[in-house]
C-alpha positions in Angstrom: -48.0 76.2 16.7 -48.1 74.0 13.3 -46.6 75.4 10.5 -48.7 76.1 7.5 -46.9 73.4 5.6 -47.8 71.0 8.2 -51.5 72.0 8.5 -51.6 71.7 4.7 -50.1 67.9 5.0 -52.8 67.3 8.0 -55.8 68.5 5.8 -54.6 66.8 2.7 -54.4 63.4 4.4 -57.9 64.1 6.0 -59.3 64.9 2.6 -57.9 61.6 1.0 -59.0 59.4 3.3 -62.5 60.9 3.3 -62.2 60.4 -0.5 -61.2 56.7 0.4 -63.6 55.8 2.9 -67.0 57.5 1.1 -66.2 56.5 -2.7 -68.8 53.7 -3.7 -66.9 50.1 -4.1 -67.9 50.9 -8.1 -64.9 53.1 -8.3 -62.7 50.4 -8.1 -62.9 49.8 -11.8 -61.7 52.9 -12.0 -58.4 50.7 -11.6 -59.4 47.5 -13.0 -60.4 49.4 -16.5 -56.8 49.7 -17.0 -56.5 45.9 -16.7 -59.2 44.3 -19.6 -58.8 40.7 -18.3 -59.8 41.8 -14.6 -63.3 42.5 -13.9 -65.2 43.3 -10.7 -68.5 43.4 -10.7 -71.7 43.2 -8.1 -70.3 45.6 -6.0 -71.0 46.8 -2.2 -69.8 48.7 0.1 -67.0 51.6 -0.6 -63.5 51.3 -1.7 -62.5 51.4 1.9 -64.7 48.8 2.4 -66.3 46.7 -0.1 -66.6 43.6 -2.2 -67.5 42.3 -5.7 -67.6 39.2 -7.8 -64.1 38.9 -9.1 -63.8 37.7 -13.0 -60.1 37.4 -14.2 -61.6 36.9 -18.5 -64.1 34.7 -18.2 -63.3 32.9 -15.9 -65.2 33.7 -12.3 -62.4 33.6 -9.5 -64.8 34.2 -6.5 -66.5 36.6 -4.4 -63.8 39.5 -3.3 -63.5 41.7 -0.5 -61.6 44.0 0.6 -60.5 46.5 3.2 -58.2 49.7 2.6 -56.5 51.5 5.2 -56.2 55.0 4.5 -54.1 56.4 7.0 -51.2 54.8 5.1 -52.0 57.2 2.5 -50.4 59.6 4.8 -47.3 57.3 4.2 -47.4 57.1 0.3 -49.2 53.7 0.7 -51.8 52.2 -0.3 -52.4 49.1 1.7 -55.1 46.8 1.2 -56.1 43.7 2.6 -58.2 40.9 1.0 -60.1 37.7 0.6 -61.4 35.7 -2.5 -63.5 33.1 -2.0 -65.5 30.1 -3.9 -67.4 27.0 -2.9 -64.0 25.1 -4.2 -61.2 27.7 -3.1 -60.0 30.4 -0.9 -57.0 33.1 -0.6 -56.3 35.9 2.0 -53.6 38.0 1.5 -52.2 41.6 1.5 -51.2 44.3 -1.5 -48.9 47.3 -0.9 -49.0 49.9 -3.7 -46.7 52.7 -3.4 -44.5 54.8 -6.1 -41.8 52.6 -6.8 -43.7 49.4 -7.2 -45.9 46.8 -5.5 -45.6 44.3 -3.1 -48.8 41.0 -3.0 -48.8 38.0 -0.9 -51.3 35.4 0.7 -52.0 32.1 1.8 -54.7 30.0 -0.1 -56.6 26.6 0.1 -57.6 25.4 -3.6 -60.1 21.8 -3.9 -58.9 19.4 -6.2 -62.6 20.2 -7.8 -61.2 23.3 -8.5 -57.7 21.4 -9.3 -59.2 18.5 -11.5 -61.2 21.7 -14.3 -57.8 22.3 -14.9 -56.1 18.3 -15.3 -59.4 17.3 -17.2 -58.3 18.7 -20.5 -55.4 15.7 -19.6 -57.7 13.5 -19.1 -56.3 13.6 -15.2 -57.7 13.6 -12.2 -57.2 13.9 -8.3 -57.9 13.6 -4.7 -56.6 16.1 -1.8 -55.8 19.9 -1.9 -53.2 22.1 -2.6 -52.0 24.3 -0.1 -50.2 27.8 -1.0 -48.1 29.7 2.1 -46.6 32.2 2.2 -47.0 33.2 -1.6 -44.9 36.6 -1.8 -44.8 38.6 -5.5 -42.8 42.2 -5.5 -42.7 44.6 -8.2 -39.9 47.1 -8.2 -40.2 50.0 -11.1 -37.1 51.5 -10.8 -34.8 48.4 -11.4 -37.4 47.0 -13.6 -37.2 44.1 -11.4 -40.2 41.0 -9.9 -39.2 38.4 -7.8 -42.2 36.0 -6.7 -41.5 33.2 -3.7 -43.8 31.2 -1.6 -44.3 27.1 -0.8 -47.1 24.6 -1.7 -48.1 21.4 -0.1 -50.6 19.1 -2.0 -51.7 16.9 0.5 -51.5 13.7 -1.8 -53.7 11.0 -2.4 -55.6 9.0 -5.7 -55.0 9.9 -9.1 -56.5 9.0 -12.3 -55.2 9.2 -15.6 -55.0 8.0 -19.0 -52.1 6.8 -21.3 -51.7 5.0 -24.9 -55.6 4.9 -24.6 -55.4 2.7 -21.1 -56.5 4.2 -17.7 -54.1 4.2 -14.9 -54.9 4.8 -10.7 -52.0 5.6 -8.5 -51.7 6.7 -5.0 -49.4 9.2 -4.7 -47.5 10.7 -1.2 -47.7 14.0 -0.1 -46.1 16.4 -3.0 -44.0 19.9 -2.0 -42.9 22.5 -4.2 -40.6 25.7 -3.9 -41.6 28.6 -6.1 -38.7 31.0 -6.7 -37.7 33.7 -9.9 -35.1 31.8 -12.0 -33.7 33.8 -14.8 -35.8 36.4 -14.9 -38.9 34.2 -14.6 -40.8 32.4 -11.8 -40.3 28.3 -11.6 -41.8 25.9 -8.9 -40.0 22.9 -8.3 -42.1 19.8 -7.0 -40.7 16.8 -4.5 -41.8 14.1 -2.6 -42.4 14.7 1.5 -39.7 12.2 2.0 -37.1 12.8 -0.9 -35.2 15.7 -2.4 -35.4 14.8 -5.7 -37.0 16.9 -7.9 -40.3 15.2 -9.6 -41.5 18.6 -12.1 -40.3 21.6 -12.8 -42.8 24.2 -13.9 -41.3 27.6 -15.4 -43.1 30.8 -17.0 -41.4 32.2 -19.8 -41.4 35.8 -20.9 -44.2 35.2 -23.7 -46.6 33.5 -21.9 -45.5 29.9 -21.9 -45.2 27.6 -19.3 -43.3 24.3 -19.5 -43.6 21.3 -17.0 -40.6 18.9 -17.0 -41.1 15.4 -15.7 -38.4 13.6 -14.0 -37.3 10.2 -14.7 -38.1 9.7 -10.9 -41.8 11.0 -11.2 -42.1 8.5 -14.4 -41.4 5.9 -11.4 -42.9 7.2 -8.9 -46.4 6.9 -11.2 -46.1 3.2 -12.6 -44.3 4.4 -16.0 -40.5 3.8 -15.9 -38.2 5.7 -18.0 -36.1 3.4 -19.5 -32.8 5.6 -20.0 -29.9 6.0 -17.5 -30.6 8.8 -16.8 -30.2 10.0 -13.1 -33.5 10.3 -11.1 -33.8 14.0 -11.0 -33.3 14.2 -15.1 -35.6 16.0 -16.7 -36.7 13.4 -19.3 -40.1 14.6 -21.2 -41.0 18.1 -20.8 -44.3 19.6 -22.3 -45.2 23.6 -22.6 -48.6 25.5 -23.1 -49.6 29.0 -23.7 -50.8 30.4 -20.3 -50.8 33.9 -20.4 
């Protein structure tokens, strides 16, 4: 015979995951209104099983769906799996949500259409498409703590850019890079397919800023020599932006 404390579990998992599966997909901003730069609207479905048009401000990430499984409710989970998607990009991935934080990782495929809206305020552009794999982000509440990891592959190719008011085209090799938390704050470090040495280093500091170093070996790599003496991993011109 179950005990009533055990029925009483029983019930109250059945009753959530009723809640879960029969909620309309709308009641998802009853999440997202706690986050003002994250919108999703256009919605179907139910929060078990829905989709939306995702906006992060106003910029429009893609179309999003997502799937809930509620029986890990029943484990003080809530684990959802997902897929964004646009005509120029795509991610899959997991989130875990429980108590004492949050746990988020996919794989993705970004165009360098998608790649080049971002270089063209640089007056840069590219050929071939980035690769994410493996992207992992963890949030732990109690120690206060977020560590993010993952690996990147642009598959390399033509790029266009312009310098002192003259236009440049390089072919560059395939490029790798190693994202990893670095006091207190992610950094992605960017080399060659065939060499160790570091070409950028791209770090997110506390406020909002990120800065991109360029190594005197990326200053060969793309035509422009730097003239010091330097070693080729040297972080010789570095340049920072407010992201967040």
């Amino acid at each position: 015979m179950l005990k009533s404390r055990q029925l009483f579990f029983l019930g109250l998992v059945f009753f959530l995951s009723f809640l879960v599966i029969y909620l309309p997909a709308n009641s998802i901003r009853l999440v997202t209104n706690g986050l003002p730069a994250i919108d999703v609207s256009t919605t179907e479905g139910s929060v078990w099983n829905g989709s939306g048009r995702l906006h992060v401000s106003t910029f429009y990430a893609g179309s999003l769906r997502w799937s809930v499984d509620p029986f890990q409710l029943a484990l003080g989970k809530l684990a959802i799996e997902w897929v964004l998607e646009d005509q120029t990009h795509s991610f899959d991935g997991t989130a875990t949500i429980r108590f004492g934080g949050m746990a988020v990782s996919f794989d993705g495929l970004i165009d360098a259409e998608t790649i080049n809206r971002i270089l063209s305020p640089y007056e840069m552009f590219l050929t071939g498409a980035l690769h994410l794999n493996s992207v992992e982000a963890t949030v732990d509440r109690n120690e206060s703590q977020v560590n993010i990891r993952g690996d990147m592959r642009w598959d390399g190719g033509t790029v266009r850019y312009r310098m002192s008011n003259q236009r440049f085209v390089r072919e560059l090799p395939a490029l790798l890079g190693e994202l990893q938390m670095m006091e207190g704050g992610p950094l992605m470090t960017v080399r060659s397919e065939t060499d160790d040495t570091p070409l950028l280093k791209a770090r997110l500091d506390n406020d909002g800023w990120i800065h991109i170093g360029i190594t005197k070996r990326f200053t060969h790599l793309i035509g422009q020599p730097w003239p010091g003496d330097e070693s080729d991993g040297a972080i010789v011109m570095e340049v920072s932006e407010k992201l967040l």
